[in-house]
N, CA, C and O atoms as a printed pandas DataFrame, in Angstrom:
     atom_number atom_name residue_name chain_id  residue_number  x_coord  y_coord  z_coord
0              1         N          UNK        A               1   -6.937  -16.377  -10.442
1              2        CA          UNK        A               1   -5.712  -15.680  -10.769
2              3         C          UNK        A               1   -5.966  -14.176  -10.774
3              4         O          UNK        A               1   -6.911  -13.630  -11.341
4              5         N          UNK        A               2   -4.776  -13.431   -9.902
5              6        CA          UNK        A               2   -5.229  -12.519   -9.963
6              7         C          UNK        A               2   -4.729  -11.433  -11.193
7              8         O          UNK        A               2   -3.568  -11.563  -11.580
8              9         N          UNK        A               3   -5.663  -10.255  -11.880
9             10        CA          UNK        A               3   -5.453   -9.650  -13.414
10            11         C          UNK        A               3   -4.766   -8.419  -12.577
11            12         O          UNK        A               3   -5.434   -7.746  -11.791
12            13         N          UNK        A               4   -3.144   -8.146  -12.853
13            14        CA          UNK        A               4   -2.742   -7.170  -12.690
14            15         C          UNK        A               4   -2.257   -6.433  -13.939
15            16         O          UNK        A               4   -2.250   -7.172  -14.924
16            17         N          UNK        A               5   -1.938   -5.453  -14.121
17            18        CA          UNK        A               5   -1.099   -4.379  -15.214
18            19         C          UNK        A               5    0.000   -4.446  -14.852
19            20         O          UNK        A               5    0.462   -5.148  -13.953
20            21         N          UNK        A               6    0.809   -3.291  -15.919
21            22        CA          UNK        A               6    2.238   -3.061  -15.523
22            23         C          UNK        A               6    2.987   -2.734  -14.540
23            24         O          UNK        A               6    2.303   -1.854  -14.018
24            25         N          UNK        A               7    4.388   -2.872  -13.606
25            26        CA          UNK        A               7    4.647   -2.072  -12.726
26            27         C          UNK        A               7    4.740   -0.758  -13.087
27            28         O          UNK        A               7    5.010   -0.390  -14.230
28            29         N          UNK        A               8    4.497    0.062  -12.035
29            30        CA          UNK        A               8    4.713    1.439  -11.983
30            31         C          UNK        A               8    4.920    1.951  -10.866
31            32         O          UNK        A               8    4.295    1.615   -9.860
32            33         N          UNK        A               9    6.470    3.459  -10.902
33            34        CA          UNK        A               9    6.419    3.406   -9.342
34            35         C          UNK        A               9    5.510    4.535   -9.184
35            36         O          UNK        A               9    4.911    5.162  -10.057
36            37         N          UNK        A              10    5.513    4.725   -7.575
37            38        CA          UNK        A              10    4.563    6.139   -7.231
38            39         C          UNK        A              10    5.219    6.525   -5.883
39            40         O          UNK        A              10    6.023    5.786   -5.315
40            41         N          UNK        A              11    4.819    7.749   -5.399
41            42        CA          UNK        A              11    5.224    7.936   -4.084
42            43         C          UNK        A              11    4.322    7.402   -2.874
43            44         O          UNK        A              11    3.129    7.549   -2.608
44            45         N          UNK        A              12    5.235    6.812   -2.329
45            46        CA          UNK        A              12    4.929    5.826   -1.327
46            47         C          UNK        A              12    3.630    6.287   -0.244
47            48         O          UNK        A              12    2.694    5.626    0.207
48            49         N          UNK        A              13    4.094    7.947   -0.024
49            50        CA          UNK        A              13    2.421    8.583    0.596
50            51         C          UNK        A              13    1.267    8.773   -0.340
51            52         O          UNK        A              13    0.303    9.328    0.186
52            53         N          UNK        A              14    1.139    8.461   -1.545
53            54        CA          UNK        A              14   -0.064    8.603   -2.736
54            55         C          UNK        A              14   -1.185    7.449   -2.268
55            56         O          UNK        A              14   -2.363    7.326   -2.602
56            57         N          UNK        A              15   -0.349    6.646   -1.357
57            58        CA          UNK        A              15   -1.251    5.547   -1.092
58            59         C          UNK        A              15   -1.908    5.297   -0.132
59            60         O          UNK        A              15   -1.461    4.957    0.963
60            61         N          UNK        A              16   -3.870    5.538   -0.640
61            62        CA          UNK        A              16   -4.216    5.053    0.691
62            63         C          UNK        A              16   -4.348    3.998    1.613
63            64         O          UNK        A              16   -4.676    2.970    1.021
64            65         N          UNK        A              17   -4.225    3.841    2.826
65            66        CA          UNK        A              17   -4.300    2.082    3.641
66            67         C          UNK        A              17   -5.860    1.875    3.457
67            68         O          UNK        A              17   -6.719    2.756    3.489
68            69         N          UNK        A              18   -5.970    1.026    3.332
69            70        CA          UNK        A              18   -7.484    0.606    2.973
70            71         C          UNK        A              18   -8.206   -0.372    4.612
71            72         O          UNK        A              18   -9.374   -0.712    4.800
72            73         N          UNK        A              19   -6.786   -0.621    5.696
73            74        CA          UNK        A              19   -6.629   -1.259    6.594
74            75         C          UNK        A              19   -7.087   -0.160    7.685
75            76         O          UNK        A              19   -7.155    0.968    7.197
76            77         N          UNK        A              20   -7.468   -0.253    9.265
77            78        CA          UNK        A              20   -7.069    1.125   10.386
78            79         C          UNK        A              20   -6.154    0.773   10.870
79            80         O          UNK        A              20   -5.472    1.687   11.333
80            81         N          UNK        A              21   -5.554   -0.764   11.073
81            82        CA          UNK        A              21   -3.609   -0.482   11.851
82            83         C          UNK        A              21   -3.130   -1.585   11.304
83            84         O          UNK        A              21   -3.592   -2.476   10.592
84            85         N          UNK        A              22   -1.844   -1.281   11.907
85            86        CA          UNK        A              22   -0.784   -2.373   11.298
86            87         C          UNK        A              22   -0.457   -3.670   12.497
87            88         O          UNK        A              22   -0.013   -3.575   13.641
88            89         N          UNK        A              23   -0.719   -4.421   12.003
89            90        CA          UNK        A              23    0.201   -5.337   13.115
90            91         C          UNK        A              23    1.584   -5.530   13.239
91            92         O          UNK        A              23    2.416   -5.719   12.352
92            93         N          UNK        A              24    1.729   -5.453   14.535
93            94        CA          UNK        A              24    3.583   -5.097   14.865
94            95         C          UNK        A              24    4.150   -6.538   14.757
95            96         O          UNK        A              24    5.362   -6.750   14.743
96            97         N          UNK        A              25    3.357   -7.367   14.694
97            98        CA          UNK        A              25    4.368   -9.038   14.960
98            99         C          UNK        A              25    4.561   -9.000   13.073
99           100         O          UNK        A              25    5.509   -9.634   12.610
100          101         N          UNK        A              26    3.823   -8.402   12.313
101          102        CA          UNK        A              26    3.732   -8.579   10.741
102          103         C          UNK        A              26    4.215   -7.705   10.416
103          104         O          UNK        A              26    4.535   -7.923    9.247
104          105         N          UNK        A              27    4.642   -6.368   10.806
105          106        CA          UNK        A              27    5.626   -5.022   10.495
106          107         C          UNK        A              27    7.172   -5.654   10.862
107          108         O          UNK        A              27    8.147   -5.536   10.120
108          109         N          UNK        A              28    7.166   -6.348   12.173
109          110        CA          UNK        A              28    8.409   -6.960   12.715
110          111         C          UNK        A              28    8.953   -8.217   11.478
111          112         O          UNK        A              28   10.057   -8.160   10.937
112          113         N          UNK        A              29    8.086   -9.133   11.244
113          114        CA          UNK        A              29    8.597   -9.843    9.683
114          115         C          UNK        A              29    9.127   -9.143    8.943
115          116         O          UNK        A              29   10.355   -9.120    9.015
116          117         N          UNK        A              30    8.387   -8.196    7.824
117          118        CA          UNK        A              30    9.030   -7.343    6.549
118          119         C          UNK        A              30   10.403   -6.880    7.295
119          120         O          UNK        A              30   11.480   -6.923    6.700
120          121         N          UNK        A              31   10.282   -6.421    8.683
121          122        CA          UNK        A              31   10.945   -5.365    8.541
122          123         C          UNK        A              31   12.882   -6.300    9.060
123          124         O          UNK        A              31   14.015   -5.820    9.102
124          125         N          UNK        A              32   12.313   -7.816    9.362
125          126        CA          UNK        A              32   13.668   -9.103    9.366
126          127         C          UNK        A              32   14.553   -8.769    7.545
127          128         O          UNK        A              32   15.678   -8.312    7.340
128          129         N          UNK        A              33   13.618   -9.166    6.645
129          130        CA          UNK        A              33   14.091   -8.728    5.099
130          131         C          UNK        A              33   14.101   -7.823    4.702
131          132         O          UNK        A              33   14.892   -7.676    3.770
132          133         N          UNK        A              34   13.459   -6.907    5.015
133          134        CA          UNK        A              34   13.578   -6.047    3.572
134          135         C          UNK        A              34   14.969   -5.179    3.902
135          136         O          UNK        A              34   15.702   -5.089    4.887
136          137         N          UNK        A              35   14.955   -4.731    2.891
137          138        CA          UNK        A              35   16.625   -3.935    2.558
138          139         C          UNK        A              35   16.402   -2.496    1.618
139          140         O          UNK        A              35   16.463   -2.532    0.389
140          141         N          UNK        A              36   16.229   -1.673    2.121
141          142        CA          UNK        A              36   15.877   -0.035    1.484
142          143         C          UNK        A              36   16.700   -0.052    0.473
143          144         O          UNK        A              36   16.153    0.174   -0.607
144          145         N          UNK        A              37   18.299   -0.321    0.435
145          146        CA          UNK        A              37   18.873   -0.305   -0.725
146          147         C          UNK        A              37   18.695   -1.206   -1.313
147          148         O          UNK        A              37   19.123   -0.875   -2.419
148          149         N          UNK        A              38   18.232   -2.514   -1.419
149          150        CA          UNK        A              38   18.062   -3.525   -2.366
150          151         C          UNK        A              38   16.718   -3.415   -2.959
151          152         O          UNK        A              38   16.275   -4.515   -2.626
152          153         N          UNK        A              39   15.735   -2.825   -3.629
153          154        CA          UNK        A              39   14.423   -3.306   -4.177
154          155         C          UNK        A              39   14.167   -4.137   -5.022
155          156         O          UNK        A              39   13.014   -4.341   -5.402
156          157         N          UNK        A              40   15.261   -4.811   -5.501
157          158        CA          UNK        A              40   15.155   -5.545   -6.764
158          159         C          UNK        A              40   14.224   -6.473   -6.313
159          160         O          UNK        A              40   13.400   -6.690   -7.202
160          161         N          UNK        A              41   13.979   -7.213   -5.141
161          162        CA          UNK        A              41   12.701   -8.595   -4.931
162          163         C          UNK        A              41   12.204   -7.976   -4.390
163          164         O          UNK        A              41   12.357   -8.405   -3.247
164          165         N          UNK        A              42   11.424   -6.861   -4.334
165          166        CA          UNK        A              42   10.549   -6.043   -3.393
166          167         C          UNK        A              42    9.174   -6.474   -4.416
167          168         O          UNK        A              42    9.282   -6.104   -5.584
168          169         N          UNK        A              43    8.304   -6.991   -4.159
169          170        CA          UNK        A              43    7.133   -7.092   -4.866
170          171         C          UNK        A              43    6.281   -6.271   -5.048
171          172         O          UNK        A              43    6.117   -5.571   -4.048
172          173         N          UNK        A              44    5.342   -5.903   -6.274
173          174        CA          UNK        A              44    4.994   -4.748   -6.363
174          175         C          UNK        A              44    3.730   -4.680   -5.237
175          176         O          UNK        A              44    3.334   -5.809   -4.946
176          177         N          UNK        A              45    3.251   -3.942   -4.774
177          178        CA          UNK        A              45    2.289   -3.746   -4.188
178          179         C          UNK        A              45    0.484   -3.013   -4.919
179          180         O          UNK        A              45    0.211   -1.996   -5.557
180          181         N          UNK        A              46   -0.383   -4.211   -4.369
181          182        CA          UNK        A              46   -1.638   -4.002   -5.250
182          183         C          UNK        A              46   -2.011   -2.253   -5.110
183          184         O          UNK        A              46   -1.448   -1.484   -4.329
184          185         N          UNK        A              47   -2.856   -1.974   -5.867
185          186        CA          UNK        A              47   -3.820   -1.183   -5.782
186          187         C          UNK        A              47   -4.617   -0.912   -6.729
187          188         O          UNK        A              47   -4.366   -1.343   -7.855
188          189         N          UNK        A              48   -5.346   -0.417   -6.573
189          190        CA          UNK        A              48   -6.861    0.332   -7.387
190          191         C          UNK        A              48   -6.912    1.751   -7.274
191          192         O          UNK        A              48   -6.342    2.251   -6.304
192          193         N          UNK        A              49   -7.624    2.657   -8.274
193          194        CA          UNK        A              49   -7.733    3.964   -8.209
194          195         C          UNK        A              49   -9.323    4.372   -8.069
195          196         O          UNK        A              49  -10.020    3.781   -8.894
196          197         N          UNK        A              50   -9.890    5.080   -7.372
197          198        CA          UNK        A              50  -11.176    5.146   -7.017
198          199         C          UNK        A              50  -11.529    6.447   -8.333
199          200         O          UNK        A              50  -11.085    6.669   -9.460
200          201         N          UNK        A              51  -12.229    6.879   -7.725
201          202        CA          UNK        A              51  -12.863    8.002   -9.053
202          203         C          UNK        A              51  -12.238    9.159   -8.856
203          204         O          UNK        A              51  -12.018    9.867   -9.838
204          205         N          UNK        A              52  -11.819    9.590   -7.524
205          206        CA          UNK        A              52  -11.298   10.744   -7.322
206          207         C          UNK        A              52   -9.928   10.292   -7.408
207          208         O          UNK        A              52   -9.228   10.829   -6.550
208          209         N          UNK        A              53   -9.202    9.339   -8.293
209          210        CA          UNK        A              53   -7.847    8.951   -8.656
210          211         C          UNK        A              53   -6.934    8.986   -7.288
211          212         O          UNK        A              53   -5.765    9.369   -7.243
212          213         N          UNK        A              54   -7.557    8.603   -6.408
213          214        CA          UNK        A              54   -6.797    8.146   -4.889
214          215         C          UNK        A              54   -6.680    6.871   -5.399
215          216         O          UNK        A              54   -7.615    6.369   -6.024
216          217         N          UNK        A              55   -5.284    6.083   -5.139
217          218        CA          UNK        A              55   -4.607    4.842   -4.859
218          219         C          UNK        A              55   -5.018    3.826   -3.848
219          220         O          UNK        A              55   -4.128    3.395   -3.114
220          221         N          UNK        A              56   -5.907    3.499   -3.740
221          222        CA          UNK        A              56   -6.039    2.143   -2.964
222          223         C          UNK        A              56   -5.080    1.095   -2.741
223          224         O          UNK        A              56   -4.644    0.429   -3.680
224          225         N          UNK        A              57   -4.783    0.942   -1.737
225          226        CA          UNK        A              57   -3.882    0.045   -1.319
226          227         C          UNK        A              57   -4.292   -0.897   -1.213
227          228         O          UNK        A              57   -5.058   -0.826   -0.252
228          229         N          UNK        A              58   -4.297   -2.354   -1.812
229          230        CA          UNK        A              58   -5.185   -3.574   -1.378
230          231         C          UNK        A              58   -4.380   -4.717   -0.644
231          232         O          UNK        A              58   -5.086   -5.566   -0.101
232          233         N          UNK        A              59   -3.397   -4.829   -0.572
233          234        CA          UNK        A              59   -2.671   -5.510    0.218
234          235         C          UNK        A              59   -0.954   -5.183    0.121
235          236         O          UNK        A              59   -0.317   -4.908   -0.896
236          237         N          UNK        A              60   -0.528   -5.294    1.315
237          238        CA          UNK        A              60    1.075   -4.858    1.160
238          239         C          UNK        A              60    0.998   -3.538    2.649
239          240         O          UNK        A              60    1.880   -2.684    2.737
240          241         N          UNK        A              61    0.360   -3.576    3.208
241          242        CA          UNK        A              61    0.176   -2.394    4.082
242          243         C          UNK        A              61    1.699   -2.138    4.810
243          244         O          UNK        A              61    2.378   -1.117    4.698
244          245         N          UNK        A              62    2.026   -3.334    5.568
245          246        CA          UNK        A              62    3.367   -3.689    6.108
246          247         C          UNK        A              62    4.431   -3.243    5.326
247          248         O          UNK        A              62    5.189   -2.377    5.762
248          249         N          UNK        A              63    4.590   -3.789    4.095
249          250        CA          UNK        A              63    5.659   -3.657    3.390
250          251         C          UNK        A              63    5.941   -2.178    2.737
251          252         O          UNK        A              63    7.060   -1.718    2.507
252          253         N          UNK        A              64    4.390   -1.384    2.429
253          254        CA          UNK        A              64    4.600    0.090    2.357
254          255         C          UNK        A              64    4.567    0.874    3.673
255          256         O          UNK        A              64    4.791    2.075    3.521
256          257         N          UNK        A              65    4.386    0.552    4.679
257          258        CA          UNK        A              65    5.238    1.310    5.979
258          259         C          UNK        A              65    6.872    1.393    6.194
259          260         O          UNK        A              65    7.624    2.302    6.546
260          261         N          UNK        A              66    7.065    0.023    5.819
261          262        CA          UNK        A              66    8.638   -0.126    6.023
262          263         C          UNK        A              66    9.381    0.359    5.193
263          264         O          UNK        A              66   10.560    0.649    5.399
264          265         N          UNK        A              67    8.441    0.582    3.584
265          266        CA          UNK        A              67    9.456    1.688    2.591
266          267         C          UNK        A              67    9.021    2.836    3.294
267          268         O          UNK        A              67   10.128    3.351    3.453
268          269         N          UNK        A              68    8.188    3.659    3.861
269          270        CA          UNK        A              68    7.735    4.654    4.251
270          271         C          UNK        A              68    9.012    5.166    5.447
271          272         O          UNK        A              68    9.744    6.144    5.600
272          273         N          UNK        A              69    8.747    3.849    6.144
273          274        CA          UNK        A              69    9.593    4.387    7.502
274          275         C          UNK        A              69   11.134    4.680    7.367
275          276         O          UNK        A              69   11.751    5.553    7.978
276          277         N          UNK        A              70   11.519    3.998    6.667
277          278        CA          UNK        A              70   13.272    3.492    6.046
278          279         C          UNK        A              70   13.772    4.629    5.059
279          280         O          UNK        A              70   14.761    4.494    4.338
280          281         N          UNK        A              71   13.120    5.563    5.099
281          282        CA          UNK        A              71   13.378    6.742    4.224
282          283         C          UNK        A              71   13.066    6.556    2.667
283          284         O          UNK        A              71   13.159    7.499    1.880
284          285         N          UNK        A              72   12.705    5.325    2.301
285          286        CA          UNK        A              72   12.335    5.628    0.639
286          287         C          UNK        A              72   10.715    5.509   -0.081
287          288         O          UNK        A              72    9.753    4.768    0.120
288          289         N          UNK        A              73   10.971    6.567   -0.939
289          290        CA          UNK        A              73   10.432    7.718   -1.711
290          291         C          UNK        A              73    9.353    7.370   -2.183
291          292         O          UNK        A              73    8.228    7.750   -1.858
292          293         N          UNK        A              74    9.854    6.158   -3.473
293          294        CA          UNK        A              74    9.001    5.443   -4.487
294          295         C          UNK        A              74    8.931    3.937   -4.030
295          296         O          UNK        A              74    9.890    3.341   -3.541
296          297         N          UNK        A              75    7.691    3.391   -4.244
297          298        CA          UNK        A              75    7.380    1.979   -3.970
298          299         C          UNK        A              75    7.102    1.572   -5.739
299          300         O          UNK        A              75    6.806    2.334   -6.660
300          301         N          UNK        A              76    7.303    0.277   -5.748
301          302        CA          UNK        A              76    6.648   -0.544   -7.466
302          303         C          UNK        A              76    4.870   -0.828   -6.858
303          304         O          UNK        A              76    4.496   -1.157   -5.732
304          305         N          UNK        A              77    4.418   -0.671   -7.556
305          306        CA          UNK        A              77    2.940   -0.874   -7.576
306          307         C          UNK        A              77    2.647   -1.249   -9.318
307          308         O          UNK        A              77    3.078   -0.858  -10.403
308          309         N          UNK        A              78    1.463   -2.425   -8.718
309          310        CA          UNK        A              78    0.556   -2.811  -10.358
310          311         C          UNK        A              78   -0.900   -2.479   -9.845
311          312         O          UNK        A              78   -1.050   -2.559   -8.626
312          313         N          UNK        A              79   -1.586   -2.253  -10.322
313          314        CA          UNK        A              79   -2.978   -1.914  -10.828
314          315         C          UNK        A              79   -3.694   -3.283  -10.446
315          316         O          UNK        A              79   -3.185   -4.293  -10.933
316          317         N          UNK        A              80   -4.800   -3.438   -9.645
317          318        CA          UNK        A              80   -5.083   -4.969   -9.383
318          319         C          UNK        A              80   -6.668   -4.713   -9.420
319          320         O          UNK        A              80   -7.460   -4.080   -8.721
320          321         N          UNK        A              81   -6.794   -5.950  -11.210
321          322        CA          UNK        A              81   -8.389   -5.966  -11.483
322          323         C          UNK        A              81   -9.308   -6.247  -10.789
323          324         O          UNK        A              81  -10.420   -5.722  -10.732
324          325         N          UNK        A              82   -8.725   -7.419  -10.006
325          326        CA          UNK        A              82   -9.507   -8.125   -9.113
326          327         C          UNK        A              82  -10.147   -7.262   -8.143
327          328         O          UNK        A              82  -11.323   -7.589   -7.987
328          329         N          UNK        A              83   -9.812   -6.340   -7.482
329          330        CA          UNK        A              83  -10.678   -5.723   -6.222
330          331         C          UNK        A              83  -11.571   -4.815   -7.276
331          332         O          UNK        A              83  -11.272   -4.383   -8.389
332          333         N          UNK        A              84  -12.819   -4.688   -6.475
333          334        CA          UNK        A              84  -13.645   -3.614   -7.208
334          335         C          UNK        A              84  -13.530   -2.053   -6.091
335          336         O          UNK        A              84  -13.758   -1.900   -4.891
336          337         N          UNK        A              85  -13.018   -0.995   -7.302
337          338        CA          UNK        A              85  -12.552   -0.298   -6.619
338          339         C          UNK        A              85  -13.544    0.528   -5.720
339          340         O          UNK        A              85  -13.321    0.844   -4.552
340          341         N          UNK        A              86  -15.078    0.933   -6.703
341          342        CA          UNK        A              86  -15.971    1.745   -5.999
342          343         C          UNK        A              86  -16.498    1.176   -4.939
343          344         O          UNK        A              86  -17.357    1.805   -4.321
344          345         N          UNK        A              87  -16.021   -0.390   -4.413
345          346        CA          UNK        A              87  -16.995   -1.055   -3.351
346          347         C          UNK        A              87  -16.004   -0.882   -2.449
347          348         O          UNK        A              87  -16.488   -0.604   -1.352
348          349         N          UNK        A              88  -14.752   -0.931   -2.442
349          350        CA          UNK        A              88  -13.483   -0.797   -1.635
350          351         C          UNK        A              88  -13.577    1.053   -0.900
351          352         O          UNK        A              88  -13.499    1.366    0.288
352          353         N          UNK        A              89  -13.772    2.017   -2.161
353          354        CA          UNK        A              89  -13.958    3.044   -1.169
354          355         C          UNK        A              89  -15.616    3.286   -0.603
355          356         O          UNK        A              89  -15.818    3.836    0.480
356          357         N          UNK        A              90  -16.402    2.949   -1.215
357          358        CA          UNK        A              90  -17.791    3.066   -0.250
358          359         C          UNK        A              90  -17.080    2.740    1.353
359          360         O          UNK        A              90  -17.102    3.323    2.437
360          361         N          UNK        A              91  -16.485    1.532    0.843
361          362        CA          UNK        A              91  -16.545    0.330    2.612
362          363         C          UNK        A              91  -15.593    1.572    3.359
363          364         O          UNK        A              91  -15.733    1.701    4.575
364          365         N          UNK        A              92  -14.693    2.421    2.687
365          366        CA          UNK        A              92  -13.485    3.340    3.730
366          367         C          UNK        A              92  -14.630    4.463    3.943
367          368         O          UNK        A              92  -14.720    4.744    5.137
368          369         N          UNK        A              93  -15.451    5.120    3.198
369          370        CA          UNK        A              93  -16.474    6.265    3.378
370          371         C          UNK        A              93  -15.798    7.407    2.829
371          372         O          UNK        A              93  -15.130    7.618    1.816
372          373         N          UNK        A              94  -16.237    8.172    3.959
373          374        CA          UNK        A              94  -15.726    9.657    3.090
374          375         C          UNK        A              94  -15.790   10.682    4.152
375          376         O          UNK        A              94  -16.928   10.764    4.615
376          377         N          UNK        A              95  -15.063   11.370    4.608
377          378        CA          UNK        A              95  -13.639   11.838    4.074
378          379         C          UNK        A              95  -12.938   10.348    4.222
379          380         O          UNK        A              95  -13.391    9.400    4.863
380          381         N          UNK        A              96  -12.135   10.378    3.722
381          382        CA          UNK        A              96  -10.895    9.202    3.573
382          383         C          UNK        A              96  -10.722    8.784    5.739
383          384         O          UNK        A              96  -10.703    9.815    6.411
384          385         N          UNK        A              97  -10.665    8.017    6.204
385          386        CA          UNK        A              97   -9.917    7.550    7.567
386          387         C          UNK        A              97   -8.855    8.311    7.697
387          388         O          UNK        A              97   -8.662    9.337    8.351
388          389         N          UNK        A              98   -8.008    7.521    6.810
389          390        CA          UNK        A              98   -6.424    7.709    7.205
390          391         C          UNK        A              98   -5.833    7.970    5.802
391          392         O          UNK        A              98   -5.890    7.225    4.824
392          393         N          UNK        A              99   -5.295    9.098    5.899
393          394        CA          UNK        A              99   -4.717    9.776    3.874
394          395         C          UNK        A              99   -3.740    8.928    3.685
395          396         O          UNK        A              99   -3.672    8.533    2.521
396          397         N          UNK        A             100   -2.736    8.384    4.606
397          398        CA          UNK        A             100   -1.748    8.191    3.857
398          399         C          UNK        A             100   -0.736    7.078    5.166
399          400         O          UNK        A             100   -0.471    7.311    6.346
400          401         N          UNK        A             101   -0.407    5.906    4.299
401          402        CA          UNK        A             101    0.314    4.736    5.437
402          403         C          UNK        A             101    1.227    5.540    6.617
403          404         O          UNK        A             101    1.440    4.838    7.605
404          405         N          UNK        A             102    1.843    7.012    6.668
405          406        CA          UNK        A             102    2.325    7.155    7.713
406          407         C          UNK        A             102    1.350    7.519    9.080
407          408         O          UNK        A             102    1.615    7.655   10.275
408          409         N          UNK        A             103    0.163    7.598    8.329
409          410        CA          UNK        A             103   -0.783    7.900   10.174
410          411         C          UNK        A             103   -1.566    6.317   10.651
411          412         O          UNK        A             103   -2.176    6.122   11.702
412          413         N          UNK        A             104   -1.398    5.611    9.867
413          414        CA          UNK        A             104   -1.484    4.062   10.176
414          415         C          UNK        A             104   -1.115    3.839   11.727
415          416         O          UNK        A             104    0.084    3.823   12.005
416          417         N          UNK        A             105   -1.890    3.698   12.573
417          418        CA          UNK        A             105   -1.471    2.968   14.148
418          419         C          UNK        A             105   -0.458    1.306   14.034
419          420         O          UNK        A             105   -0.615    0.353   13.270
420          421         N          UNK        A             106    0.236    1.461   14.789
421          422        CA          UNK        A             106    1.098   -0.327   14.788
422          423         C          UNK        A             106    0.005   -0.823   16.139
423          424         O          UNK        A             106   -0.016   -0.355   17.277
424          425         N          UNK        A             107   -0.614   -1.614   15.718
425          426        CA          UNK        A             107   -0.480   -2.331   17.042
426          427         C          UNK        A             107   -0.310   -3.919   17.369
427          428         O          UNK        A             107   -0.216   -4.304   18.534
């Protein structure tokens, strides 16, 4: 089971992709449902905070492009115990890949 915290929103570029691209047949799903004005069943999306308080994105990559792309602002995010955060950014390195889900490649 996975140990999450409270929701909280944030701005949707605070978050880094922890992924290098998106798949377009799995961007093309979210993007059948989701509804920019509706967030009420929008699920929160994981993350972790590394030491330098960057947002790790641990899964949801798709679903924060499509708030990204669709014009909105704030995404819901919980805090997710389960990933360990300092092994998650070792594995991205340093400088960061990619700062922020809008330079994410679709392919």
């Amino acid at each position: 089971m996975t140990k999450t915290s409270e929701i909280f929103w944030v701005e949707v570029l605070r978050l880094v992709p922890t992924q290098s691209t998106l798949s377009r047949q799995k961007l093309d799903q979210v993007l059948t449902w989701f509804n920019p004005e509706d967030l009420r069943g929008f699920e929160p999306l994981h993350v972790v905070s590394d030491a330098q308080l960057n947002l790790l994105l641990c899964d949801g990559h798709c679903r924060a492009f499509a708030i990204w792309a669709t014009g909105v602002d704030m995404v819901p995010v919980v805090m997710d115990e389960s990933y360990d955060a300092a092994a998650l950014r070792r594995q991205l390195g340093d400088p960061l890949p990619v700062r922020d889900i809008s330079s994410l490649p679709i392919c």
